[in-house]
C-alpha positions, 0 to 999 in steps of 0.5 A: 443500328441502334439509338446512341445511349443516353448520358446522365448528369449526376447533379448535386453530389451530396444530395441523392443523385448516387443512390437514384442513379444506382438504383435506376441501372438496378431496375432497367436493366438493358431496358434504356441504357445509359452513361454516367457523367460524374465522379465514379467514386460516389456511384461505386460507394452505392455498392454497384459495379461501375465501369469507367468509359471513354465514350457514350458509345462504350456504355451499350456494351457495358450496362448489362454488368456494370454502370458505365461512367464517365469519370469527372470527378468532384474537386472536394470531398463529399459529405451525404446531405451537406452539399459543398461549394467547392464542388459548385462548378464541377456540377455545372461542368456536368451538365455542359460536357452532357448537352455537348455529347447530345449536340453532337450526337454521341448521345440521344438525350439528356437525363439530369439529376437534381442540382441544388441552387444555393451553392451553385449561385454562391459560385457565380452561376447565374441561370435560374436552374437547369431549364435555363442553363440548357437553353443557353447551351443550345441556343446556337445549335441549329433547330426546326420549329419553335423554339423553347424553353417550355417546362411540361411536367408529366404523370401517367397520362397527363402532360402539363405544360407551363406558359409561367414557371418560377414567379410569384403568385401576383404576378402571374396576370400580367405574365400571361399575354397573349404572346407568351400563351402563344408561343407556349402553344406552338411550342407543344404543338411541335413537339407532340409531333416531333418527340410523342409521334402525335400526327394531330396534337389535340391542346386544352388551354388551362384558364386563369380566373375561377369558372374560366372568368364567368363571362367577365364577373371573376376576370376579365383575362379569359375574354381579352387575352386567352380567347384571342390567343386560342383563336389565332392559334386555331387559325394556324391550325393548331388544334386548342379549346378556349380557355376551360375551368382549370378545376375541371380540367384534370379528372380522367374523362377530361385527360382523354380528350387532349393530348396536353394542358397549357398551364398558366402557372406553376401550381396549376400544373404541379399539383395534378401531375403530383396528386396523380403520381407523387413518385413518379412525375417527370419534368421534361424541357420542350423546343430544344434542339435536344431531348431533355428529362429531369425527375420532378423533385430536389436533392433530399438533402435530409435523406442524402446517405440514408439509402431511402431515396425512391429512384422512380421519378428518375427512372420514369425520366430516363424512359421518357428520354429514350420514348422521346429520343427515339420519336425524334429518330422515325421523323 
């Protein structure tokens, strides 16, 4: 018996989230099939067959011929590219009725379409974004290992993940202490294992100053705080270098010698998984109790309706889920 599908949480409803979804079920095929969670109506206005189920397990049978949704429908009419704060709860509702079908394993992963902050902060929510929401979601359910939330952004052969997400520039050094790095670390350590079925993770562990601090001249974070973090990882049996120059860690020569790069901050991160694969970068959550992937971009408000919105992000996400959903499985 196979795998149950995955469910897919359709995001902002004015945004692009419709037309990528219909264009992802347009190219997978039978290849990662999937149920919607969403308002039908915007999916069928995309000019695809759709199907109402009434279950995840229902979608397996139907994807083939028909889109299979499970109809929630948004509370307010909706408008391409004007996002509406009416429908603000709905979106979140979403992506709570998705994370309950993983719990409970009608579903073997989440894949999340992109939501939009500012109207969902306008109704009362009160998590920075998707990552943080989820881990609140999940944060009873029982788990092995070291739990998250860490963001890991990937691209080709790339996996990048974050030790600092969201945060000011200035503020960085002080965030990166040696627990996070740590924690960070164990993190992706387990979760190569667990979700990419790598026996032995091999880990690059990104440095902060230019030149990884040159003995102490460009910074003083590499000496007191990254080099102790590595070691005590290693003493653990985790398998992770000193902190390495991050201008050099990226190129292809360097990619192959580990498994994935503990960043230190947002742009250290994004800007090798994006300059390698601008289209096709997915964000996936680590050190959860469920398998999570999300496209790595936004709404597209300004091209909401226009019908140019490139599904590939979306689709590379939905295929890592179900590379991830199944790795979990053989464990």
């Amino acid at each position: 018996m196979g795998l149950p599908p995955l469910v897919l949480s359709l995001g902002e409803p004015a945004g692009i989230g419709p037309e990528i979804v219909a264009k992802a079920w347009q190219t997978l095929g039978n290849e990662a099939p999937f149920a919607v969670i969403g308002d039908m109506r915007l999916l069928a206005a995309q000019g695809i067959p759709v199907v109402e189920i009434g279950a995840p397990g229902d979608a397996a049978s139907a994807f083939a011929r028909a889109l299979p949704v499970l109809h929630h429908p948004a509370p307010a009419p909706v408008e391409p590219g004007r996002p509406d704060p009416r429908n603000a709860s709905v979106v979140a509702d979403w992506i709570e009725r998705a994370v309950g079908l993983a719990l409970s394993g009608e579903a073997s992963g989440v894949v999340t379409a992109p939501i939009a902050k500012a109207p969902l902060y306008a109704a009362g929510f009160r998590f920075p974004g998707h990552t943080e929401f989820i881990a609140e979601l999940t944060a009873d359910a029982p788990f092995t290992g070291t739990r998250g939330p860490v963001m890991m952004l990937t691209a080709r052969d790339l996996r990048a993940c974050l030790v600092t997400i969201h945060v000011a520039l200035d503020q960085v050094p002080e965030l990166v202490t040696a627990e996070r790095v740590c924690r960070t670390a164990r993190v992706v350590h387990e979760a190569m294992k667990r979700d990419f079925g790598i026996a032995a993770p091999r880990l690059a562990l990104a440095a902060l100053n230019p030149h990884a601090g040159e003995g102490g001249a460009l910074g003083l974070q590499e000496i007191e705080v990254l080099r102790p973090a590595a070691e005590a990882l290693r003493a653990e049996g985790i398998a992770i270098t000193d902190p390495l120059p991050a201008d050099t860690l990226f190129h292809d020569d360097a990619r192959a010698t580990y498994d994935a790069a503990v960043c230190l901050y947002h742009d250290q991160a994004l800007i090798p998984v994006k300059t390698l694969d601008f289209w096709g970068g997915v964000n996936a959550t680590l050190g959860l109790p469920i398998v999570r992937t999300s496209p790595d971009h936004g709404t597209g408000f300004e091209i909401a309706g226009k019908g140019v919105a490139r599904a590939d992000s979306l689709i590379a996400a939905i295929r890592l889920a179900s590379t991830m959903a199944a790795a979990r499985a053989t464990r």
